[in-house]
PAVO-976375 format. One line per 3 residues: number of its first residue (from 1); their letters; for each residue x, y, z of N, C-alpha, C, O. Coordinates in steps of 0.05 Angstrom, whole numbers. Last residue first. Example, Ala and Ser with C-alpha at 12.3 -4.5 7.8 and 13.67 -1.06 7.14 Angstrom:
<recs>
2) sa) 257/-45/142/273/-21/143/258/1/157/268/23/161  264/-114/156/246/-90/156/264/-66/156/285/-66/169
</recs>
This chain:
<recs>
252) xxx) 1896/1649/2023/1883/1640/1995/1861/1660/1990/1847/1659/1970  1960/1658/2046/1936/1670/2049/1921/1660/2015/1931/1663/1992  1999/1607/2089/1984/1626/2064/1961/1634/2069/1944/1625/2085
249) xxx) 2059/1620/2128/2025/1622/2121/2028/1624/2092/2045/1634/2077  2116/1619/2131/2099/1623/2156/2072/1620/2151/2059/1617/2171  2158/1591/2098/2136/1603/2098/2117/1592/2124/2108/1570/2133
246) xxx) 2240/1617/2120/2211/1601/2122/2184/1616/2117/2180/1639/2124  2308/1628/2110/2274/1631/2102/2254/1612/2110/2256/1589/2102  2356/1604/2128/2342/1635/2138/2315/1638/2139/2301/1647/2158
243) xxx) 2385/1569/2112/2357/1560/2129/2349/1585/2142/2337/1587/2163  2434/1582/2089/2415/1568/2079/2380/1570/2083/2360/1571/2068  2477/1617/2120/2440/1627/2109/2421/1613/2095/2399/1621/2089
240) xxx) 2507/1581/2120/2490/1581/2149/2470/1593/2138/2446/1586/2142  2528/1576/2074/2522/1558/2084/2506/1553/2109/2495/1533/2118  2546/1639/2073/2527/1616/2048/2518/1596/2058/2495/1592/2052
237) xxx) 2589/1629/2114/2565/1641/2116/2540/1637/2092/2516/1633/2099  2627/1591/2082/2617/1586/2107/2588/1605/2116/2568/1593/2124  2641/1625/2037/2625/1595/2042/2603/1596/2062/2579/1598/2063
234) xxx) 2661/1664/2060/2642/1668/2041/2618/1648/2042/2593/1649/2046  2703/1645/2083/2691/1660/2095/2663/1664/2086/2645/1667/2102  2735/1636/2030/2725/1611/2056/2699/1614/2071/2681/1598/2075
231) xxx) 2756/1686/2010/2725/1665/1999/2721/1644/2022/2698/1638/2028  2760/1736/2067/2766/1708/2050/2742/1693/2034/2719/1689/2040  2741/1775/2089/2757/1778/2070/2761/1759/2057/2767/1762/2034
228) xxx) 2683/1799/2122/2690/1768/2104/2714/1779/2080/2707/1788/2058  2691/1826/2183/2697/1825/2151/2694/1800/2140/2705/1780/2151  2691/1813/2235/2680/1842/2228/2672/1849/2197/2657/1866/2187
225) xxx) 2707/1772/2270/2707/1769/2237/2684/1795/2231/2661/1790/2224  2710/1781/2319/2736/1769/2307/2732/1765/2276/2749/1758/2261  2656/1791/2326/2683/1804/2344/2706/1801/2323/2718/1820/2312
222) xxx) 2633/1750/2310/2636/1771/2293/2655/1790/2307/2669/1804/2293  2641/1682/2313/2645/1699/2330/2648/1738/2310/2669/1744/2299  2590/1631/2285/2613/1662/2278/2619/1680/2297/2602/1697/2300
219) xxx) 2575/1577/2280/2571/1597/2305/2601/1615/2291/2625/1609/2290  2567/1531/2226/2578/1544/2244/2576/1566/2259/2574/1583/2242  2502/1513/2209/2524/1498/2214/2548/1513/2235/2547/1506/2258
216) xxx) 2491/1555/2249/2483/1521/2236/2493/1529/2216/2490/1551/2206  2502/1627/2245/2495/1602/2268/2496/1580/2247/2502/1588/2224  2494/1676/2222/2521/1667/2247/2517/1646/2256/2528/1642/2278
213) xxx) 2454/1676/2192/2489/1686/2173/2504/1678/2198/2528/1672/2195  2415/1675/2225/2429/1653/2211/2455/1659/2196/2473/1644/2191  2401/1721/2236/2417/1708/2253/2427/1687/2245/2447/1677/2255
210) xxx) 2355/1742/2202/2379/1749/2197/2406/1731/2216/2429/1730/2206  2305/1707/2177/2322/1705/2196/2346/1711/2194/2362/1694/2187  2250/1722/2139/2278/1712/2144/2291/1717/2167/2283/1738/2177
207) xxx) 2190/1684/2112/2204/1710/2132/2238/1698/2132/2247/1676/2127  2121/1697/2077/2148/1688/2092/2161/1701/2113/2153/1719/2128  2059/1680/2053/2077/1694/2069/2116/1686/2084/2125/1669/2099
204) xxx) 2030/1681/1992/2058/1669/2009/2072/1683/2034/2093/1695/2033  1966/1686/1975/1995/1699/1986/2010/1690/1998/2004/1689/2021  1927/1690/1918/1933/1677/1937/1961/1696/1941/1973/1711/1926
201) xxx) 1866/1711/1900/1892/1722/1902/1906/1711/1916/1902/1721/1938  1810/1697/1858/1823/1702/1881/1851/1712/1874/1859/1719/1852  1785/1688/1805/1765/1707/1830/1792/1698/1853/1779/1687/1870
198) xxx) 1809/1622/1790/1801/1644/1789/1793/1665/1808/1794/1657/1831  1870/1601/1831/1849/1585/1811/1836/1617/1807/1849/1636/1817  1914/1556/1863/1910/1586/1851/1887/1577/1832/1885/1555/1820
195) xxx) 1920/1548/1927/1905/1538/1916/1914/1568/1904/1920/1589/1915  1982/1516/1971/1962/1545/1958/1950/1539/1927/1963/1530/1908  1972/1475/2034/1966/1479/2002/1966/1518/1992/1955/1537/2002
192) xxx) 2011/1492/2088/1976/1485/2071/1980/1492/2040/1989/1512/2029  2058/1500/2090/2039/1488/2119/2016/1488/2103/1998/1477/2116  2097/1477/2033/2075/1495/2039/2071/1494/2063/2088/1477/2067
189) xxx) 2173/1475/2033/2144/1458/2039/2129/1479/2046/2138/1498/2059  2225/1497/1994/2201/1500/2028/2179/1483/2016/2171/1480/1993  2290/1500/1979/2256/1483/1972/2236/1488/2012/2237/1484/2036
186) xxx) 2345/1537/1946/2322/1534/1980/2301/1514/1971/2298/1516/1946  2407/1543/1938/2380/1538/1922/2358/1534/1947/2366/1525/1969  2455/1595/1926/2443/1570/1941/2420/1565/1942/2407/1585/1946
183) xxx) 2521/1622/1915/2498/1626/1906/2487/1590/1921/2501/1570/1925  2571/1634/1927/2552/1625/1952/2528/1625/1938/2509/1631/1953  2633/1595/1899/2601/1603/1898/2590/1607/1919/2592/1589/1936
180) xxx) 2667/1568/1910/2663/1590/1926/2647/1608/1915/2647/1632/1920  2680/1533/1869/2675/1525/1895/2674/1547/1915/2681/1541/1938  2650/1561/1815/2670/1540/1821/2659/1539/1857/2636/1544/1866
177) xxx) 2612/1625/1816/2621/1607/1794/2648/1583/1816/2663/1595/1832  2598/1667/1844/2587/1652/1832/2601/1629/1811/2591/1622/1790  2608/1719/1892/2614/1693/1880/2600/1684/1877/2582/1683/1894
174) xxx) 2588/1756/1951/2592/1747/1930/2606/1723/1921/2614/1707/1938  2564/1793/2001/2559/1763/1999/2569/1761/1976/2548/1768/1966  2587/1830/2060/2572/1828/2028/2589/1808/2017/2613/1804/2019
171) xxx) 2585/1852/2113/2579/1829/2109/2569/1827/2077/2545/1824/2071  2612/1888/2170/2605/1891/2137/2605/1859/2127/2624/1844/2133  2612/1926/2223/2611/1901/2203/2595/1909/2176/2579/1924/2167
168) xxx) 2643/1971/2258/2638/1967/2239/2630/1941/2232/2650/1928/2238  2676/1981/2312/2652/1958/2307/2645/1963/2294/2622/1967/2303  2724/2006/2336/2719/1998/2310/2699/1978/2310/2707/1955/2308
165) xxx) 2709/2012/2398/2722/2041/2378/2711/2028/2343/2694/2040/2330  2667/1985/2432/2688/1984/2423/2689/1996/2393/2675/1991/2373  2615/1977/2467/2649/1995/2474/2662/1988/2462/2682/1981/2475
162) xxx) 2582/1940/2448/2569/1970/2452/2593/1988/2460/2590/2012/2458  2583/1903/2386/2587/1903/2413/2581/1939/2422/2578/1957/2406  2582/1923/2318/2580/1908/2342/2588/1920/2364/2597/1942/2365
159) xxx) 2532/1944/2270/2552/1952/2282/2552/1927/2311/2532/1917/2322  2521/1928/2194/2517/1946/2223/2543/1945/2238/2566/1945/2229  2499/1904/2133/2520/1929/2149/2514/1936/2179/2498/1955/2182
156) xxx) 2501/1851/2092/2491/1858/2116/2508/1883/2136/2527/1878/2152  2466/1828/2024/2482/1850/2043/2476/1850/2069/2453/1850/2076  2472/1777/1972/2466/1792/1999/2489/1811/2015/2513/1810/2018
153) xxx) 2503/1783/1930/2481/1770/1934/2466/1770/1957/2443/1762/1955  2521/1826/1888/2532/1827/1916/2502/1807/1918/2481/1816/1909  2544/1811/1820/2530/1819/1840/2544/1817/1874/2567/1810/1881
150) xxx) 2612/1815/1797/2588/1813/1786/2568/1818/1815/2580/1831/1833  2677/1803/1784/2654/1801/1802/2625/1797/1815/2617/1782/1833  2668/1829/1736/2683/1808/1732/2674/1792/1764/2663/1770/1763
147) xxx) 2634/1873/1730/2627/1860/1710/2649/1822/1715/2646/1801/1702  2625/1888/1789/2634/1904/1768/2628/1876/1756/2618/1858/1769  2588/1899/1838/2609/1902/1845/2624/1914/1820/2635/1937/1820
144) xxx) 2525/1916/1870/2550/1904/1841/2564/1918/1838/2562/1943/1835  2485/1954/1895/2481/1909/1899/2505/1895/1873/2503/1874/1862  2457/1990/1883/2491/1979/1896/2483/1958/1913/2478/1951/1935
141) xxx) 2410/1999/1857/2417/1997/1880/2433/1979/1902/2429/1966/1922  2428/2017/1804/2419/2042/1814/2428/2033/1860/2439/2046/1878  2443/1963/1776/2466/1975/1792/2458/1993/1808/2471/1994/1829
138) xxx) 2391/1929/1769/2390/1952/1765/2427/1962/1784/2425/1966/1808  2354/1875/1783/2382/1880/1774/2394/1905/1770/2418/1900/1766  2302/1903/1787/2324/1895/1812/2342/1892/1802/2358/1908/1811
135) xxx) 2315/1942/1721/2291/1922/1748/2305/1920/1771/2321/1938/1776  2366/1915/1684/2349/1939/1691/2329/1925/1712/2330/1901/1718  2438/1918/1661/2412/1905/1675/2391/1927/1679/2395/1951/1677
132) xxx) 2502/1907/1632/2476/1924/1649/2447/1914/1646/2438/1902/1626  2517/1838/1631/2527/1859/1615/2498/1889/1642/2484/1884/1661  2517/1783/1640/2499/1796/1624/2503/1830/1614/2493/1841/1594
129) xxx) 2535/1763/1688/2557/1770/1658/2543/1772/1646/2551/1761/1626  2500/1744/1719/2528/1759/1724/2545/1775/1720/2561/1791/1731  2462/1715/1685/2464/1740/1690/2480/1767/1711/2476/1790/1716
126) xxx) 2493/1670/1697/2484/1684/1671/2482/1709/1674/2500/1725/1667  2489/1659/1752/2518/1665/1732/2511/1674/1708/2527/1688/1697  2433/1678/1795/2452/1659/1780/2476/1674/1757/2475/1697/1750
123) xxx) 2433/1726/1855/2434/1728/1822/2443/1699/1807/2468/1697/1808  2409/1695/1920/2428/1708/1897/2419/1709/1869/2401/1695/1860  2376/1640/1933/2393/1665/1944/2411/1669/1931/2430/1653/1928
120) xxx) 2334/1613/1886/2355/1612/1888/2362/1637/1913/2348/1657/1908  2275/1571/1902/2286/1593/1898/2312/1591/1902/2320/1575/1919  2208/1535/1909/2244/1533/1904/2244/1558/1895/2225/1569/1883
117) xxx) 2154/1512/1949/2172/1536/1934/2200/1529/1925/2212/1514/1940  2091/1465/1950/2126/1478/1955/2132/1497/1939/2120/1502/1918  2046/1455/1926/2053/1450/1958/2086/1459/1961/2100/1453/1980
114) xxx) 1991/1474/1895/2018/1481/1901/2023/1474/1929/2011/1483/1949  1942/1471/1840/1951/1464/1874/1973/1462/1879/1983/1444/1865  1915/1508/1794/1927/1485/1809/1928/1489/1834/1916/1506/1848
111) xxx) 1929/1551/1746/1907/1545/1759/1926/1523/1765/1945/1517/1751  1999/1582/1726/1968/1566/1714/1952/1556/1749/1965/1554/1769  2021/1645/1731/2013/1608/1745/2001/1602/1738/1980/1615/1738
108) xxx) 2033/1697/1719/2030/1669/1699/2027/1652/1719/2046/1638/1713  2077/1722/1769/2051/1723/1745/2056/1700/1733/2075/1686/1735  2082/1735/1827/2097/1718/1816/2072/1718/1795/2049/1714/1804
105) xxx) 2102/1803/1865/2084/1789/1852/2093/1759/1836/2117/1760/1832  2127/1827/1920/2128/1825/1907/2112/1805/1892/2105/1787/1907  2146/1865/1982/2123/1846/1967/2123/1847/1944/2120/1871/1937
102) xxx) 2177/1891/2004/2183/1864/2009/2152/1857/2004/2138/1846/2021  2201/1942/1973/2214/1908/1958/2203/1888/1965/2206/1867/1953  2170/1970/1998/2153/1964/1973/2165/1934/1963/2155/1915/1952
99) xxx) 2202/1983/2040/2181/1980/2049/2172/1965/2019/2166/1942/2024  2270/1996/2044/2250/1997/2027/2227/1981/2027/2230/1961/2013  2309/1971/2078/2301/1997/2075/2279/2016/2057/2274/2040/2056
96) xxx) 2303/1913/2061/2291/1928/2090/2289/1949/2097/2275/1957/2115  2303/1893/2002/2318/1912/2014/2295/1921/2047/2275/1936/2046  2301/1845/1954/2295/1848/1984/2302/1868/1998/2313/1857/2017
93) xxx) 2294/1831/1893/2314/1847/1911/2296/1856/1933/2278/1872/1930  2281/1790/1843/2280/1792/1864/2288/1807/1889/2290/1792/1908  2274/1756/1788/2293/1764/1805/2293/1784/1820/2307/1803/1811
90) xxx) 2259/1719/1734/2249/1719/1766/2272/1728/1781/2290/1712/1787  2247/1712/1683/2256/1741/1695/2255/1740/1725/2249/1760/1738  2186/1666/1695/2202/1677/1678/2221/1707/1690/2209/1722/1706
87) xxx) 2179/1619/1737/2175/1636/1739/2195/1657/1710/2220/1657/1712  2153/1562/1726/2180/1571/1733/2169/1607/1719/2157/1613/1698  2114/1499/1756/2115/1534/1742/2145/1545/1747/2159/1540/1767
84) xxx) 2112/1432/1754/2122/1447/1757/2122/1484/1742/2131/1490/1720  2076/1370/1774/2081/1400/1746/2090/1413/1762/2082/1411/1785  2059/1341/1817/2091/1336/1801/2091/1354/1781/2112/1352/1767
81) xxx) 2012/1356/1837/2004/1325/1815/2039/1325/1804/2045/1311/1785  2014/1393/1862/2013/1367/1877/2020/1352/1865/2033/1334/1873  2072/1432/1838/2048/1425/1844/2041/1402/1858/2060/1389/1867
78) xxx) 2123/1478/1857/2109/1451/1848/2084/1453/1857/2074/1466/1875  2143/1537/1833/2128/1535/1841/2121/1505/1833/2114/1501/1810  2202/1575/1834/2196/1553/1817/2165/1536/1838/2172/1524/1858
75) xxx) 2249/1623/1820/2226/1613/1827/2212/1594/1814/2207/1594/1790  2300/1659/1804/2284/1624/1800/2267/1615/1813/2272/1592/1820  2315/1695/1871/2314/1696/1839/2307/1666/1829/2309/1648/1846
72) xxx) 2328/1743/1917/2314/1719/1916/2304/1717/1875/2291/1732/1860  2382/1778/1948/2360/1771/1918/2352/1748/1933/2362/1736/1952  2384/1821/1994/2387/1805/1989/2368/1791/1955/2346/1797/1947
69) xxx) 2396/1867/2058/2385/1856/2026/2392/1833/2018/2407/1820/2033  2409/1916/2110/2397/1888/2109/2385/1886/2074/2367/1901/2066  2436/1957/2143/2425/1954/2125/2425/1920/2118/2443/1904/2123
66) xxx) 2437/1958/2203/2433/1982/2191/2424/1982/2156/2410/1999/2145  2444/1920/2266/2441/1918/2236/2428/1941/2219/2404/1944/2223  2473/1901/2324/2455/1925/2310/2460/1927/2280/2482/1935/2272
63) xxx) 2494/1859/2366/2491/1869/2341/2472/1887/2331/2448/1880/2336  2531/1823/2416/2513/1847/2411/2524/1857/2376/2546/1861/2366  2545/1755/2417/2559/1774/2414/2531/1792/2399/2515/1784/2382
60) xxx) 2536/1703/2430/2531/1717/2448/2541/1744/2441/2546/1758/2461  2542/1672/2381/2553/1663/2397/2559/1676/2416/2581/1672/2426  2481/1675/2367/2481/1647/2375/2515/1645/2395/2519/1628/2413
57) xxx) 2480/1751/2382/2477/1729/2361/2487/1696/2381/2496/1696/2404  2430/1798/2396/2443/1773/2411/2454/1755/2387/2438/1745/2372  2421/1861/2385/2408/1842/2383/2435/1816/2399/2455/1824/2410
54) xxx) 2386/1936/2390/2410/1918/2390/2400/1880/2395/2379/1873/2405  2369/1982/2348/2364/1965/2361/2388/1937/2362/2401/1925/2345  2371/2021/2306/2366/2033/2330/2358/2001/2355/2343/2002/2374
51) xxx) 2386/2003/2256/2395/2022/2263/2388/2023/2295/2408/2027/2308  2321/1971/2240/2347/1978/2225/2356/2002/2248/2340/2017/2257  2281/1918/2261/2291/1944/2264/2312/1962/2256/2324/1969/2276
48) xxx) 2257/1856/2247/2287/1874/2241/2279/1905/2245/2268/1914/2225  2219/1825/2299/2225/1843/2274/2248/1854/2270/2261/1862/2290  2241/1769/2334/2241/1793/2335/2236/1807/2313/2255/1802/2298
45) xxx) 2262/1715/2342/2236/1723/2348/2227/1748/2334/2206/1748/2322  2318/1730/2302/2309/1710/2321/2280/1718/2316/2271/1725/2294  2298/1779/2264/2323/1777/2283/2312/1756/2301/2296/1764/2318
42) xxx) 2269/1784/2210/2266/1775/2231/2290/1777/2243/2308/1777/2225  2219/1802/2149/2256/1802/2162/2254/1805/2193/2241/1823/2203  2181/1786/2113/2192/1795/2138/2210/1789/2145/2216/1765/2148
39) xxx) 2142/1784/2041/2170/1778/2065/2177/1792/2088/2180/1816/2084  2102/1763/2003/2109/1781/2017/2129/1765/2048/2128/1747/2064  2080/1747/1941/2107/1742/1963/2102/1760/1982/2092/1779/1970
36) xxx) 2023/1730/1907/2037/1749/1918/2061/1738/1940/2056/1719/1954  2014/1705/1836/2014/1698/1871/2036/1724/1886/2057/1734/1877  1954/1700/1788/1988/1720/1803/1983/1708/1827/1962/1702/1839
33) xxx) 1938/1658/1741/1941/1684/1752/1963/1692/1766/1986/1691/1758  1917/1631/1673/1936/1636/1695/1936/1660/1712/1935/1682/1701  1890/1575/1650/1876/1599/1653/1909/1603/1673/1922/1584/1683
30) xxx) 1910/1538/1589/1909/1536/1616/1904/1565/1637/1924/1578/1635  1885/1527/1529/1892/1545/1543/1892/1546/1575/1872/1556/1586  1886/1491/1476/1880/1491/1499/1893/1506/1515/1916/1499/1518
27) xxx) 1876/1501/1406/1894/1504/1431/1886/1509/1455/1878/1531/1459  1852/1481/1351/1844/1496/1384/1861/1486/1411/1858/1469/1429  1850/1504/1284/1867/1484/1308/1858/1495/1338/1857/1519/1343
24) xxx) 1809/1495/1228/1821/1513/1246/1836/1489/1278/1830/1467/1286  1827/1470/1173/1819/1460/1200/1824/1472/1210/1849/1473/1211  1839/1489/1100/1843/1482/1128/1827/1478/1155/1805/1488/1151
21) xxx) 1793/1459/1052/1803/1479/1073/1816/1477/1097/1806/1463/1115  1814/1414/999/1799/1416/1041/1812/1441/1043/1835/1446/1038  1790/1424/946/1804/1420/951/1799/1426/981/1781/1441/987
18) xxx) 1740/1421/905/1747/1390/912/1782/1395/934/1797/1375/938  1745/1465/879/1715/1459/896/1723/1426/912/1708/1413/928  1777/1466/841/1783/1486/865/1767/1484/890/1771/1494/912
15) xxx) 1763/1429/808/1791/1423/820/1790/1443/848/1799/1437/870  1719/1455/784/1715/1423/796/1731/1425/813/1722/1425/836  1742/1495/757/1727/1501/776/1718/1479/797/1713/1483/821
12) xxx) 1777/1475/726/1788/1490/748/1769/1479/771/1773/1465/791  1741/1438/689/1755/1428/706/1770/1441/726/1779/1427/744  1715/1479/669/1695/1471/690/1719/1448/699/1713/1439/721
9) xxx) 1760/1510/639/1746/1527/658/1722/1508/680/1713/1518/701  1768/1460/595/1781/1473/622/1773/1485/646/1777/1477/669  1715/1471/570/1719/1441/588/1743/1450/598/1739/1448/623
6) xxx) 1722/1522/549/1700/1509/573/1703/1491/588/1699/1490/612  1760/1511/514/1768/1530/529/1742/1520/562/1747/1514/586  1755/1476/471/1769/1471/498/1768/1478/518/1773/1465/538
3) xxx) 1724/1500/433/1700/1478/457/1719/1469/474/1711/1455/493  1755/1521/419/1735/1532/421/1719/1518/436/1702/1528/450  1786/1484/380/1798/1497/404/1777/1513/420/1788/1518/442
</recs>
């Protein structure tokens, strides 16, 4: 038994010397940076002025707009070659009373060439019913309604015509779920490529067009609809803000 013990000990040692080390693995890493949004809010031609300026809508009726918002949420950045970036947490609050909302950052892009945007107007349904929120989702800035309800997807408050006693408007945008959803998906075409790659910063410029809540498809007499009390109502304006947004430039 004495001369076993060795001839084991050099068969470990054989056995432990004969076994592959793992292979380390090298994961290819696609380099990623940030693209900036920045947004302008337009009346026709015109900058939005809150409060102190009166405006024309498509069906001739005087408007002055006092508070102006809205989400922009899913962002989804194509490329030339057909890849697609989706923006993680992508949600978005536009407020014209707040100078800082209307630039905002999109992180992670991998390096590439980008010729379009997709985005949703509004909160999607998940997070409807997600329960309290924080960031732009934040209730802090009464954009929600209550948990069964759920967001206000755009807001629009001013006042009409210049003589008359009750010209209040009020324009807040909700629903999500069945056929009076106004939640609504956008795709823009770049006017030029945005190149994201190292050492730079590229920038999306946009803009919106508040006049579209009254025009294309249907012309809104706001005289006569001071309120969207009806989901119909709802639609129908979801449906004209489709084509609010356009990118006006990039900056590479």
């Amino acid at each position: 038994m004495k001369v076993v013990y060795p001839v084991l000990l050099a068969l470990m040692v054989l056995t432990a010397a004969c076994v592959k080390k793992p292979v380390p693995v090298t994961v290819d890493t696609v380099p990623a940076y940030s693209v900036d949004v920045e947004m302008t809010n337009m009346v026709g031609n015109s900058k939005l002025s809150l409060n102190d300026t009166w405006y024309k809508t498509a069906n001739g009726d005087s408007l002055s707009i006092t508070t102006y918002a809205y989400y922009m949420s899913n962002f989804v950045l194509t490329a030339d070659n057909g890849s697609t970036f989706s923006e993680p947490e992508s949600y978005h609050l536009i407020d014209e009373s707040r100078e800082s909302s209307r630039k905002f950052s999109i992180a992670g892009v991998p390096a590439g060439t980008y010729t379009s945007v997709t985005f949703m107007i509004g909160v999607d349904s998940l997070r409807n019913v997600s329960g309290a929120q924080t960031g732009d989702l934040s209730t802090d800035f009464n954009m929600f309604w209550d948990w069964n309800t759920g967001y206000i997807m755009a807001k629009m408050e001013g006042k009409i015509g210049l003589n008359i006693v009750d010209n209040d408007l009020l324009y807040h945008m909700g629903g999500f779920s069945g056929p009076y959803s106004v939640l609504r998906t956008v795709t823009l075409q770049f006017p030029e490529p945005l190149i994201v790659k190292a050492n730079t910063r590229p920038a999306i410029h946009m803009s919106n067009n508040a006049l579209e809540w009254f025009q294309t498809p249907t012309t809104i007499d706001i005289r006569a609809n001071r309120f969207l009390g009806g989901r119909d109502n709802l639609v129908i304006v979801a449906d004209n803000y489709m084509d609010m947004f356009s990118v006006e430039h990039i900056d590479q």
